[in-house]
VOPAGU-2260 file (C-alpha; in pm, 1 decimal, decimal comma):
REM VOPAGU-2260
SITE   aa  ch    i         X         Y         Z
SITE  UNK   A    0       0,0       0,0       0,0
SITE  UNK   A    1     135,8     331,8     -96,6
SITE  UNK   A    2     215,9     555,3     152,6
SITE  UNK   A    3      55,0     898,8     140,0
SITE  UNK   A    4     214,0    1214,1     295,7
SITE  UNK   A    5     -23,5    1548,3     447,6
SITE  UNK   A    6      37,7    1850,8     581,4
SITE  UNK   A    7    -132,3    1979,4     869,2
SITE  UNK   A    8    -289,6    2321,7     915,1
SITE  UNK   A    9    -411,7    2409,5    1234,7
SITE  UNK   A   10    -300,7    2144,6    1488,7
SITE  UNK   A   11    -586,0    2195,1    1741,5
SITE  UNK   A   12    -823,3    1953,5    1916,3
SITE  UNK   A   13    -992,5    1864,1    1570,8
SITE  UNK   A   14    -640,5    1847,3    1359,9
SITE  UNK   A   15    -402,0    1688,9    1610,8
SITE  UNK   A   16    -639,3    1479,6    1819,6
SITE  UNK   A   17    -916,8    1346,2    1564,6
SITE  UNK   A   18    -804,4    1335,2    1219,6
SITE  UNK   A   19    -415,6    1309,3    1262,6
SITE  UNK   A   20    -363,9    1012,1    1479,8
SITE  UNK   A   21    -444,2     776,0    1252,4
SITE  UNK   A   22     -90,3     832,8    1066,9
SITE  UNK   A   23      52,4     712,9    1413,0
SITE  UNK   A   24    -160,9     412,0    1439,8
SITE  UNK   A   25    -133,7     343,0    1061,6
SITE  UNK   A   26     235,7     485,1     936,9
SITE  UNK   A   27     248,4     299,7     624,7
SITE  UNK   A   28     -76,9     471,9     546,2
SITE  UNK   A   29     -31,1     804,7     612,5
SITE  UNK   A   30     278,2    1043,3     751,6
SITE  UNK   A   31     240,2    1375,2     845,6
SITE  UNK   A   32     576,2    1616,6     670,2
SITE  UNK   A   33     478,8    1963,8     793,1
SITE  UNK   A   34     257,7    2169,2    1069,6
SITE  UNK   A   35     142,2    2487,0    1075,8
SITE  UNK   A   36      17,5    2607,6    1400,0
SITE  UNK   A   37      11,2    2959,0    1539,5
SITE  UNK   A   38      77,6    2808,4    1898,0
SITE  UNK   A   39     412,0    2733,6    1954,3
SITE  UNK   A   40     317,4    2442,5    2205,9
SITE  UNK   A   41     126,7    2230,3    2002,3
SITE  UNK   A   42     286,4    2311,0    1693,1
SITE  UNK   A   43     582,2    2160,6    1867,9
SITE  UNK   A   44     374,0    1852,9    2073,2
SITE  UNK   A   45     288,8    1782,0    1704,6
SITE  UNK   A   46     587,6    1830,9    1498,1
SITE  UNK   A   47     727,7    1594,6    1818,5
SITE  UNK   A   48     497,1    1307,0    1774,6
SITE  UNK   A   49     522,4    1324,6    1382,5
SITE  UNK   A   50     884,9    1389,4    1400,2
SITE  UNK   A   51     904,8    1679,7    1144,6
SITE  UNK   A   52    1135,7    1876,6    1123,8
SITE  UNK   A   53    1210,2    2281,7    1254,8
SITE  UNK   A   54    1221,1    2370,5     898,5
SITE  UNK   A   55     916,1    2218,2     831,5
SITE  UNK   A   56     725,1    2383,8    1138,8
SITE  UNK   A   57     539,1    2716,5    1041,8
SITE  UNK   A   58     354,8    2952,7    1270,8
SITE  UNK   A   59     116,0    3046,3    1003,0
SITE  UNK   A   60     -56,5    2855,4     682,0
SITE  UNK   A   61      64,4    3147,0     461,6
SITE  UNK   A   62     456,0    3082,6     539,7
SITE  UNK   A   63     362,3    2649,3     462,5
SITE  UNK   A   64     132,4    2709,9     179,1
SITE  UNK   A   65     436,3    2956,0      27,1
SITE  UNK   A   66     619,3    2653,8      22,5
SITE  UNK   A   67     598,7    2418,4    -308,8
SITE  UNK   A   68     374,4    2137,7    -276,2
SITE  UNK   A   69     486,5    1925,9      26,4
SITE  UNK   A   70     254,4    1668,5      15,9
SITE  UNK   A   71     -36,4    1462,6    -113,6
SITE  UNK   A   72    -285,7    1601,4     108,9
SITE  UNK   A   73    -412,2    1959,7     296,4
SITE  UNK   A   74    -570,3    1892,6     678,2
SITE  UNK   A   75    -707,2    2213,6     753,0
SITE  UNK   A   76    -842,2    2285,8    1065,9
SITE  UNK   A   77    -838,8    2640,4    1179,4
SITE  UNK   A   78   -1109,3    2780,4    1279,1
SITE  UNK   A   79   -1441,6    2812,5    1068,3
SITE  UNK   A   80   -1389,0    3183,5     932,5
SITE  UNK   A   81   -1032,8    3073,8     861,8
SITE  UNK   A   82   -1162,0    2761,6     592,9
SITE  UNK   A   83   -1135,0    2988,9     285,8
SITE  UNK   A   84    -834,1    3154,8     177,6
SITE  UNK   A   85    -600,4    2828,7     303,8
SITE  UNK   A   86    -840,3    2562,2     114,6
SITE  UNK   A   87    -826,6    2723,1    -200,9
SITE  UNK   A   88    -462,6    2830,7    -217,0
SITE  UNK   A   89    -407,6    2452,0    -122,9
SITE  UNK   A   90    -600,0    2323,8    -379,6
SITE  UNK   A   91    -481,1    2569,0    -650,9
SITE  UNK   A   92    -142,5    2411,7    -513,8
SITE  UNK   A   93    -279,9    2046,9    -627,8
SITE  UNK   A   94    -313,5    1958,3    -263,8
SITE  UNK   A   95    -596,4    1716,6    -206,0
SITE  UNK   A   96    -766,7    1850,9     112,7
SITE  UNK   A   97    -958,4    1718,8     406,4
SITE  UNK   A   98   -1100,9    2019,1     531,8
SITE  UNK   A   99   -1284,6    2012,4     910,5
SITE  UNK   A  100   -1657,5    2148,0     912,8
SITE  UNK   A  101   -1827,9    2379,2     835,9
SITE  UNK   A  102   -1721,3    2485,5     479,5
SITE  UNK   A  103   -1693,9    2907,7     573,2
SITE  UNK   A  104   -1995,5    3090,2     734,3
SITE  UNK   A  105   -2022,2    3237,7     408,9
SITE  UNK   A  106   -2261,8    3048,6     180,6
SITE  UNK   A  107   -2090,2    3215,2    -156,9
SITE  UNK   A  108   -1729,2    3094,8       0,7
SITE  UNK   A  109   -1854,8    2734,7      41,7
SITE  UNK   A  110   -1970,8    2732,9    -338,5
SITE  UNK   A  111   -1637,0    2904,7    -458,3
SITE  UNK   A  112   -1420,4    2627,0    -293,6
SITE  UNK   A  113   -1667,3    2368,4    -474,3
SITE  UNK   A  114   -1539,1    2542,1    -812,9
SITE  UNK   A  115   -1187,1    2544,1    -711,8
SITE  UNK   A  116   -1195,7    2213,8    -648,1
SITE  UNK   A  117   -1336,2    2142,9    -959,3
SITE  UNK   A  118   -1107,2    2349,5   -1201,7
SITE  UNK   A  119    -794,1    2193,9   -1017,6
SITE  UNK   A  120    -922,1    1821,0   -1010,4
SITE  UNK   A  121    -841,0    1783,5    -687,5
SITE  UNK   A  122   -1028,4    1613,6    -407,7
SITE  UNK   A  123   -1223,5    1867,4    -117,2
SITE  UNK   A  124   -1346,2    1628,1     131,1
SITE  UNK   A  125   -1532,5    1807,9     414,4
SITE  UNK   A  126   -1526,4    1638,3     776,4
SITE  UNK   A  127   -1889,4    1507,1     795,4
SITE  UNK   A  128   -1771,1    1263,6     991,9
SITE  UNK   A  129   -2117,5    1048,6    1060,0
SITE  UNK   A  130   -2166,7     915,1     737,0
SITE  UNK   A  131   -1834,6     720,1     809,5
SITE  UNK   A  132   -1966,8     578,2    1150,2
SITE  UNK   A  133   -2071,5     199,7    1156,4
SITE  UNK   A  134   -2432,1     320,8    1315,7
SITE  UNK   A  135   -2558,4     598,4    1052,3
SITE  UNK   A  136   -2381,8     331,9     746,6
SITE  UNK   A  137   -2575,3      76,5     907,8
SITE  UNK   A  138   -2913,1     292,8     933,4
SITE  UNK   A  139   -2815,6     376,1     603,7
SITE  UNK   A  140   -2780,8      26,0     454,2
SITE  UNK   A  141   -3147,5     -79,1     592,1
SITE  UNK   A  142   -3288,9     226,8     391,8
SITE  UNK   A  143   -3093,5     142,0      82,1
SITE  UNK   A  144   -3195,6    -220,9     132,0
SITE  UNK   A  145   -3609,2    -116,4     105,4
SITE  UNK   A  146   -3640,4    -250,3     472,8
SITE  UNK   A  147   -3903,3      -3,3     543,1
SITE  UNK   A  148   -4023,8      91,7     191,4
SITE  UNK   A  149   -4019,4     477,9      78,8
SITE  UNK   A  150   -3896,7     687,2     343,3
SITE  UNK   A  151   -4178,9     918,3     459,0
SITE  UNK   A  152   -4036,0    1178,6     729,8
SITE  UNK   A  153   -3780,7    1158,1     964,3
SITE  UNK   A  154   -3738,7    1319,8    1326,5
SITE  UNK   A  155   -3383,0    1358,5    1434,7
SITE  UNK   A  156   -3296,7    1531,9    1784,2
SITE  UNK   A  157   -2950,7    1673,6    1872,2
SITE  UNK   A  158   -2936,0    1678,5    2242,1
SITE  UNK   A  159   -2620,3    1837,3    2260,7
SITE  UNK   A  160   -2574,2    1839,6    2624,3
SITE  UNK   A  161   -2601,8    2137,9    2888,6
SITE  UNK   A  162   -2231,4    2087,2    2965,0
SITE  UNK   A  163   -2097,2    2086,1    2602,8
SITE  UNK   A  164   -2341,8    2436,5    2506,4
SITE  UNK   A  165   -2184,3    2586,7    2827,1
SITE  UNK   A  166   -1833,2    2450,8    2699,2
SITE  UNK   A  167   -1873,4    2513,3    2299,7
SITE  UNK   A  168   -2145,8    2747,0    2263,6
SITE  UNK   A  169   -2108,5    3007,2    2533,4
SITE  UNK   A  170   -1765,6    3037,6    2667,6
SITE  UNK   A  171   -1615,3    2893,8    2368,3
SITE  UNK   A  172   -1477,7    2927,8    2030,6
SITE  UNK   A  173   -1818,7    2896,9    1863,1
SITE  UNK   A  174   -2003,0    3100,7    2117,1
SITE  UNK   A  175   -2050,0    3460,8    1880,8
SITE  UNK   A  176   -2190,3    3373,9    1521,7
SITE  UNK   A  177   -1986,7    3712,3    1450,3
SITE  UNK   A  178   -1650,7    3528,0    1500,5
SITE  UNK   A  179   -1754,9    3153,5    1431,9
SITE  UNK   A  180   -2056,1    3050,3    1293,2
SITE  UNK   A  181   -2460,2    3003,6    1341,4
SITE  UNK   A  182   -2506,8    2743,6    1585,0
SITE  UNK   A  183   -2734,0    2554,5    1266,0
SITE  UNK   A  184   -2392,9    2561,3    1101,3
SITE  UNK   A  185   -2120,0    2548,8    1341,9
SITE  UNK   A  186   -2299,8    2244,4    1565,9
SITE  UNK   A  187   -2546,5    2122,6    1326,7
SITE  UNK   A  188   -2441,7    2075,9     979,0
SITE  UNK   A  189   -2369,3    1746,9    1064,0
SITE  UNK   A  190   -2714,3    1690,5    1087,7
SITE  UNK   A  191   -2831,1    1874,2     800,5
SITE  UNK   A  192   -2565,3    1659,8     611,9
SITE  UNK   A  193   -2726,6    1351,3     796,6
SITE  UNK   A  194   -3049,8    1439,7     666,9
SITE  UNK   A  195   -2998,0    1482,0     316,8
SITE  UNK   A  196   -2773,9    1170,9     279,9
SITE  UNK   A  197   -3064,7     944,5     417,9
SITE  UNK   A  198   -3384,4    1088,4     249,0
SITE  UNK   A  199   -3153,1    1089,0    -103,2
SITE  UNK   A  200   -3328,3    1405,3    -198,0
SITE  UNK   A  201   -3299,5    1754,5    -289,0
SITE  UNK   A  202   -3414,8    1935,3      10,4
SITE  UNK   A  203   -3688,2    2218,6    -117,7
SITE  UNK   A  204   -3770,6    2453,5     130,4
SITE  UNK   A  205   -3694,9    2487,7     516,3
SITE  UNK   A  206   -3852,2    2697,7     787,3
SITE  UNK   A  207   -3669,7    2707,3    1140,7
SITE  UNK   A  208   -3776,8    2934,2    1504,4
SITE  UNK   A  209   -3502,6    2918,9    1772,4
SITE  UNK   A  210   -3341,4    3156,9    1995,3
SITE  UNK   A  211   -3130,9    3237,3    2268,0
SITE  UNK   A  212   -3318,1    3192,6    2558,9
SITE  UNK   A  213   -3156,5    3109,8    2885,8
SITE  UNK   A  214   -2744,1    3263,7    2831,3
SITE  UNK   A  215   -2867,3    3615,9    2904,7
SITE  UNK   A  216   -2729,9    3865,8    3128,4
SITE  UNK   A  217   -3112,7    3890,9    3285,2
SITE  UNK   A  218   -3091,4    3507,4    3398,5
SITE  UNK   A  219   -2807,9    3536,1    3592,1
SITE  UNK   A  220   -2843,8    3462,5    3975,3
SITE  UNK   A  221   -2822,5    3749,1    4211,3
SITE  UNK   A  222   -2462,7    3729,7    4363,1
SITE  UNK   A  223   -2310,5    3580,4    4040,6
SITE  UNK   A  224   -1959,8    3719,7    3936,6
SITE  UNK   A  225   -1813,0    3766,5    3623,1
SITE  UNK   A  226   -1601,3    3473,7    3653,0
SITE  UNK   A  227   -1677,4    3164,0    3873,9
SITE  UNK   A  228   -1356,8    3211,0    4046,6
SITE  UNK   A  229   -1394,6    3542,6    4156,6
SITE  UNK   A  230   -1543,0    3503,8    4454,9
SITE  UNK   A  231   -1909,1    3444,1    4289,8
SITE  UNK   A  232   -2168,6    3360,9    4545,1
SITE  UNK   A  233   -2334,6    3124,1    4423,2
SITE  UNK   A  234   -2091,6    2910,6    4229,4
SITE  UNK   A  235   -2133,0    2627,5    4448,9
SITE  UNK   A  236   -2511,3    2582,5    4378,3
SITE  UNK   A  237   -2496,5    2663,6    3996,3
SITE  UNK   A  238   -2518,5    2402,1    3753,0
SITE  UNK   A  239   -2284,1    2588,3    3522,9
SITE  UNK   A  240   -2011,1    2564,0    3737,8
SITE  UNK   A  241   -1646,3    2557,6    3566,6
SITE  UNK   A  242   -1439,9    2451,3    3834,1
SITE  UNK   A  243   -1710,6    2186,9    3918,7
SITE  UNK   A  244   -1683,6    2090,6    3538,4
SITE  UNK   A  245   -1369,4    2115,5    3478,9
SITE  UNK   A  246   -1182,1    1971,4    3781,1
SITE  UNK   A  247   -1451,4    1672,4    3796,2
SITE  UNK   A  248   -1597,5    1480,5    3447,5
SITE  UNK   A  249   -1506,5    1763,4    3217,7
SITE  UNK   A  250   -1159,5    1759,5    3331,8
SITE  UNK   A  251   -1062,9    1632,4    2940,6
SITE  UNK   A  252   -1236,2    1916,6    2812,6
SITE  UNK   A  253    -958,0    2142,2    2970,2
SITE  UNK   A  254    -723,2    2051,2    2718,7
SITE  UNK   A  255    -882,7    2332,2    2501,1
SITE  UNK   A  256    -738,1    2598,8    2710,6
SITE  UNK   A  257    -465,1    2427,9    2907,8
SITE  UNK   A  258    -193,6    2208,5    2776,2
SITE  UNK   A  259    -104,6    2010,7    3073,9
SITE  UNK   A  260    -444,9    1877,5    3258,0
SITE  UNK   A  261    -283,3    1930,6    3617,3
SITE  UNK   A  262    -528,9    2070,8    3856,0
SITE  UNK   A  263    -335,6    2393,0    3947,0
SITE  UNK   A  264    -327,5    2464,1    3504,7
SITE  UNK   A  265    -705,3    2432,0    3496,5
SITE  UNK   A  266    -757,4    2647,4    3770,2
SITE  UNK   A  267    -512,4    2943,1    3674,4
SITE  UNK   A  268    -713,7    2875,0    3302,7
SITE  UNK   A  269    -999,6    2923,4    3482,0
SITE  UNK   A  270    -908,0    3225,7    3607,2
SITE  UNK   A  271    -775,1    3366,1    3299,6
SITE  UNK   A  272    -966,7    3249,5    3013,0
SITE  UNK   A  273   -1335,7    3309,7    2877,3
SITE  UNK   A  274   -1396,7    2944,8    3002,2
SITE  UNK   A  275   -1405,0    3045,8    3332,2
SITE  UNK   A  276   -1661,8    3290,7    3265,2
SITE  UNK   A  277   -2003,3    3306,4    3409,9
SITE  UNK   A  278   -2210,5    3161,1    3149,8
SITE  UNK   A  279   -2512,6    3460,0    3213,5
SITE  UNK   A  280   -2165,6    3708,5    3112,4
SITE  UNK   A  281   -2037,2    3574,1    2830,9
SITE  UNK   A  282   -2011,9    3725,0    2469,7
SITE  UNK   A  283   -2252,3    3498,6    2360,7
SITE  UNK   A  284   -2499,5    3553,0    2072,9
SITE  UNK   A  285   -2616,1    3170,8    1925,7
SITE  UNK   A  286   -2893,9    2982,9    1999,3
SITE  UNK   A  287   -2915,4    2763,0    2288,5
SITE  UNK   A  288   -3254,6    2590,9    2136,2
SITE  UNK   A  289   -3356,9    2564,9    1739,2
SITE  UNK   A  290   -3580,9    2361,0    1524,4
SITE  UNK   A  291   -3609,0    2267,2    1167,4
SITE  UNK   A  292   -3877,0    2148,0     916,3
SITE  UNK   A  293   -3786,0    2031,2     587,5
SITE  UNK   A  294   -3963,4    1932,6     261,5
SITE  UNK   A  295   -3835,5    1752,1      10,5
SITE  UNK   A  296   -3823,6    1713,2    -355,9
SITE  UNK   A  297   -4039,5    1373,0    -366,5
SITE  UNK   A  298   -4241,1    1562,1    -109,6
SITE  UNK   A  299   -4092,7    1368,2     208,0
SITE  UNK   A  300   -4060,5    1582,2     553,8
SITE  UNK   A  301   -3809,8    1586,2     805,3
SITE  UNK   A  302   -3797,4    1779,6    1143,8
SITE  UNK   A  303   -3465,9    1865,3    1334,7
SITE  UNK   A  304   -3425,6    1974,6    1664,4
SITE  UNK   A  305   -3140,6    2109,9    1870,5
SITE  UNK   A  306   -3126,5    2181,5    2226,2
SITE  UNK   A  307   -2856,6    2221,9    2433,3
SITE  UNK   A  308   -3075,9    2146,2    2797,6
SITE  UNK   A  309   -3040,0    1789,5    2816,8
SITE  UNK   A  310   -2842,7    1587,2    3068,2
SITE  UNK   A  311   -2602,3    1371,5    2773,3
SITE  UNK   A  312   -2467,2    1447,8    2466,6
SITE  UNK   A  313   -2664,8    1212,0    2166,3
SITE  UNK   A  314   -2847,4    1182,0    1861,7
SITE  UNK   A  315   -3192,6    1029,9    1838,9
SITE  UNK   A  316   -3397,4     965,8    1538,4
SITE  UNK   A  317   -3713,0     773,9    1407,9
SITE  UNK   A  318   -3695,7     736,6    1003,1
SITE  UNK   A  319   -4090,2     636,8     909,7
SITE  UNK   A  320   -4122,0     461,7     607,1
SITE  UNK   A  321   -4410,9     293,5     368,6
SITE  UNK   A  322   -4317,5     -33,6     499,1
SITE  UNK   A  323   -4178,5     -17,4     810,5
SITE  UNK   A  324   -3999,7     269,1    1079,2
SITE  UNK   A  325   -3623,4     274,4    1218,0
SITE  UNK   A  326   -3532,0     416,3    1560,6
SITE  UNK   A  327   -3209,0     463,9    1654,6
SITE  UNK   A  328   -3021,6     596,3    1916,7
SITE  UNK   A  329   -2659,7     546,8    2132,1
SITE  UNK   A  330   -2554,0     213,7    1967,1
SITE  UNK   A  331   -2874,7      39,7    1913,7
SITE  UNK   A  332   -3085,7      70,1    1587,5
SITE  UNK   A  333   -3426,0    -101,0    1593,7
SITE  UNK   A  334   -3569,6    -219,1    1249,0
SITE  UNK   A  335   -3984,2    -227,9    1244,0
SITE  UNK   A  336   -4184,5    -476,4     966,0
SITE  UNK   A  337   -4572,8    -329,0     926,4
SITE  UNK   A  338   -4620,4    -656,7     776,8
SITE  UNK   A  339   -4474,7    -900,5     994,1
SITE  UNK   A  340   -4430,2    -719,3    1315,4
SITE  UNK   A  341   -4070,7    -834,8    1357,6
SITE  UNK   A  342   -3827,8    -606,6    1490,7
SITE  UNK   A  343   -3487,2    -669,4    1406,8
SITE  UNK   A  344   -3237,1    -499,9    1684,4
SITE  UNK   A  345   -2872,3    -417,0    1493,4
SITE  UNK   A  346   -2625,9    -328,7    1820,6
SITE  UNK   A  347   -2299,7    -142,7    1689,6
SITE  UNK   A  348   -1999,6    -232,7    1900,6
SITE  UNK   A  349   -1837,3      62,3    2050,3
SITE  UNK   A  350   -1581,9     254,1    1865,6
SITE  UNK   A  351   -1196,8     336,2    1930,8
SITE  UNK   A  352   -1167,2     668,8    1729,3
SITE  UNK   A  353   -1384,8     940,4    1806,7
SITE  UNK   A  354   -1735,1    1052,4    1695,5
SITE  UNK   A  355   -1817,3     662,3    1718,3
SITE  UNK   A  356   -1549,3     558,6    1481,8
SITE  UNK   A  357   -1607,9     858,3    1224,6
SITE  UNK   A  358   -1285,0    1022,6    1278,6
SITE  UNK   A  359   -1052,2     744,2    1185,1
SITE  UNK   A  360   -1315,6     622,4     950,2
SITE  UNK   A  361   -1328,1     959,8     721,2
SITE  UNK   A  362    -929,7     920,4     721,1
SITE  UNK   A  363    -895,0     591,9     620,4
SITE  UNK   A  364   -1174,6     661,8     307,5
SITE  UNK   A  365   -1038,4     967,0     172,4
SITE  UNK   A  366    -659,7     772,9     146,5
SITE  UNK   A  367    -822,4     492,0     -41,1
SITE  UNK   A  368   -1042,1     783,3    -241,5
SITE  UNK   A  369    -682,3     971,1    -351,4
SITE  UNK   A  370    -487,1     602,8    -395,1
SITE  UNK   A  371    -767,9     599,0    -676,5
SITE  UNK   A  372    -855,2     930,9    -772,7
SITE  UNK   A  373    -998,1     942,7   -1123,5
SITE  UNK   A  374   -1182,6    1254,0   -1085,9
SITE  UNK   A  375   -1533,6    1242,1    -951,1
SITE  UNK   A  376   -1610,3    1243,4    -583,2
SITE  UNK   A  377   -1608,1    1157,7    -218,1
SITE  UNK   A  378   -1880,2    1060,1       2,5
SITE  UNK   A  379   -1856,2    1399,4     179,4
SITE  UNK   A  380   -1738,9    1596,1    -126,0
SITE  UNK   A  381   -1770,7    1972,1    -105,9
SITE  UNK   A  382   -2050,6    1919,7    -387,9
SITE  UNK   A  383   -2242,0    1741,8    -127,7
SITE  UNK   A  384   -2144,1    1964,8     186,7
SITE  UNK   A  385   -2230,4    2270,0      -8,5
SITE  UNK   A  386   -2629,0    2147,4     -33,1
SITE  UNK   A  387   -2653,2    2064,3     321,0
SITE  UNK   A  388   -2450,4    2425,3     387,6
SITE  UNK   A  389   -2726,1    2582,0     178,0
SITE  UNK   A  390   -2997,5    2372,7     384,4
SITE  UNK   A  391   -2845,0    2503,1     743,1
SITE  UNK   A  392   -2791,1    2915,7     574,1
SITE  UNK   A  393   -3167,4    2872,4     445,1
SITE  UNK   A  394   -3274,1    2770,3     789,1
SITE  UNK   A  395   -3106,1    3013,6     971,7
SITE  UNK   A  396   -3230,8    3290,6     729,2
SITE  UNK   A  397   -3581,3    3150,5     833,1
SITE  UNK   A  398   -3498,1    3205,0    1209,5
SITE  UNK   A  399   -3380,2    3557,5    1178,6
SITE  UNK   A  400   -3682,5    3642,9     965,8
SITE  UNK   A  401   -4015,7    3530,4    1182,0
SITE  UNK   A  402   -3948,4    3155,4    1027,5
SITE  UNK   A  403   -4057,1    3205,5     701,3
SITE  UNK   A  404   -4023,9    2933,4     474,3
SITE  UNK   A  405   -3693,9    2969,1     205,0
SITE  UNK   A  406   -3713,7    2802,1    -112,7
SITE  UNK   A  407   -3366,2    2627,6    -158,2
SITE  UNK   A  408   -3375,0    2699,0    -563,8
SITE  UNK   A  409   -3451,0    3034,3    -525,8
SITE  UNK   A  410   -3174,7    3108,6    -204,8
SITE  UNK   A  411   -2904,4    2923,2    -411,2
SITE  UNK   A  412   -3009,1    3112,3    -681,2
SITE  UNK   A  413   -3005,5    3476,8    -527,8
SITE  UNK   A  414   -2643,5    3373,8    -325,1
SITE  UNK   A  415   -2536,5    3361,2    -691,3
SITE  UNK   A  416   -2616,2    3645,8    -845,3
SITE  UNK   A  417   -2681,9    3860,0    -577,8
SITE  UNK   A  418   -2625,6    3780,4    -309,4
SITE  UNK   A  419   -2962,7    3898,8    -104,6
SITE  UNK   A  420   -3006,4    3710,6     189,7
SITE  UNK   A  421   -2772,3    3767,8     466,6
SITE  UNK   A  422   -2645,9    3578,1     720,3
């Protein structure tokens, strides 16, 4: 098997922990030849574990992508308004590129990279990483199979979790939609993606209501503080608590703003970074709750909800077809016959790599997808991501505007000539 080499841009949690391992667990797959990484920590913890070289460490993608081609393949990783201008000067390079989700919060960006992909022949694979996952392939393969005849509609929830919102969505990176993205995009394209690989359909027209309702400044407890560590009153009883969190079962989550998970780093992070922030205090502006409807080109439905006020982080859904209904949820997918009544129970074993084995799986499909590139596309190609983009823009359009329904034709349409809805 021939060994393929990548470069890595942006050597964060999503770059140096999910994608990126799988070179050192598989080295005659994959081998990693340069980093670039504005932190000089992990661009060193990963040019250590990779064993690259100084001169092949870079504090910024413009100084690597300068560079002639390096390598077979582009991981890019920064953060979501910092897709654009590094994919396509990769793939004008001839890079193939694995780039992380979203696309850009910019719905004309996502469909420029799709060209530029295109005119270079070059392979832009975006991280959607559930269609690589043993339980949505194996929902999936029952639909393909006609287990339950014509899909109908299809209710999937994202309970995302009230720790991860607190963690992600309002003290973290994708807290602001001005400096990240729409929580529909940011959180949820996944599940737009999801979507629109099951039903097999052009999605027609969405309509979405959501808001931010709890993260305010006016829900805050009397007595709170700015930060939970300075001297709040009633940190102890709050069930936003960061030191609680992060000194207890969150204490892995720390790694996104300390390096080394001792208990005197997280609390001086704590105390110094916005994840130590009262989450009623926070620069927050997304959603903490949103919904979804869909139709469909064949005239199927499908509703989506998100809502981060639920004790664990999952994904449940209920696919109803002409023959029969699917419900699925953790590893366990249940398979329902209207005409015999049997229910067939599939349980997926659990999964090493993250995002229940979708991390290592998207890897180890685009190598075999570049080993034999003949043009055409991935499973996640950026021709793919860019509909389910357009679904998630559409839908939050609808939010910001009283949920009226947006006719995907006629949004793609005005994004390309000009350019009329907004964000």
């Amino acid at each position: 098997m021939t060994q393929l080499t990548a470069i890595l841009i942006g050597a964060g949690a999503r770059g140096a922990q999910s994608y990126a391992p799988y070179a050192l667990d598989y080295p005659h797959e994959l081998k990693f030849v340069a980093v670039a990484e504005a932190s000089e920590s992990r661009r060193n913890k990963f040019a250590e574990q990779h064993h690259i070289s100084s001169d092949c460490c870079f504090e910024s993608w413009e100084q690597l992508l300068d560079r002639p081609q390096m390598a077979d393949i582009a991981v890019i990783c920064t953060q979501d308004q910092m897709h654009y201008k590094p994919t396509v000067q990769a793939l004008a390079k001839k890079y193939h590129v694995l780039l992380e989700k979203p696309m850009s919060p910019s719905p004309m960006e996502c469909i420029e990279m799709e060209l530029v992909a295109k005119e270079n022949e070059r392979l832009l694979t975006i991280c959607h990483v559930l269609r690589y996952t043993p339980f949505w392939s194996a929902i999936k393969r029952v639909i393909s199979d006609g287990k339950i005849g014509q899909v109908v509609s299809i209710q999937l929830n994202e309970n995302v979790g009230y720790w991860h919102i607190a963690h992600s969505f309002v003290r973290g990176n994708w807290n602001n939609s001005e400096t990240s993205s729409p929580m529909i995009l940011a959180k949820s394209c996944h599940d737009m993606d999801v979507l629109s690989w099951l039903m097999d359909q052009p999605c027609s027209r969405v309509s979405s209501y959501g808001s931010l309702m709890h993260f305010r400044s006016e829900n805050a407890p009397e007595g709170a503080a700015d930060y939970c560590l300075s001297g709040c009153a009633v940190e102890s009883k709050c069930t936003y608590s960061a030191p609680r969190f992060y000194l207890g079962e969150g204490k892995g989550w720390a790694r996104h703003f300390v390096d080394e998970l001792t208990k005197e780093n997280i609390v001086k992070g704590l105390q110094e970074s916005n994840y130590g922030r009262c989450v009623y205090k926070s620069d927050n502006n997304v959603v903490d709750h949103q919904v979804v409807n869909m139709e469909f080109a064949n005239g199927a439905t499908a509703m989506f909800s998100m809502c981060g006020f639920t004790r664990h982080q999952e994904r449940r859904i209920q696919i109803m077809g002409t023959g029969g209904e699917i419900r699925a949820e953790d590893s366990k997918i249940v398979v329902r016959d209207f005409l015999t009544h049997e229910e067939t129970v599939i349980v997926i074993p659990e999964q090493a790599s993250g995002h229940g084995g979708g991390d290592s799986g998207i890897v180890r499909s685009f190598l075999s997808e570049i080993r034999n590139f003949a043009g055409g596309e991935s499973l996640t190609s950026a021709s793919a991501s860019v509909r389910s983009h357009m679904m998630a823009f559409a839908a939050e359009h609808s939010r910001l505007h009283n949920g009226k329904s947006v006719e995907l034709d006629e949004f793609y349409k005005s994004i390309m000539n000009t350019e009329v809805y907004e964000q």
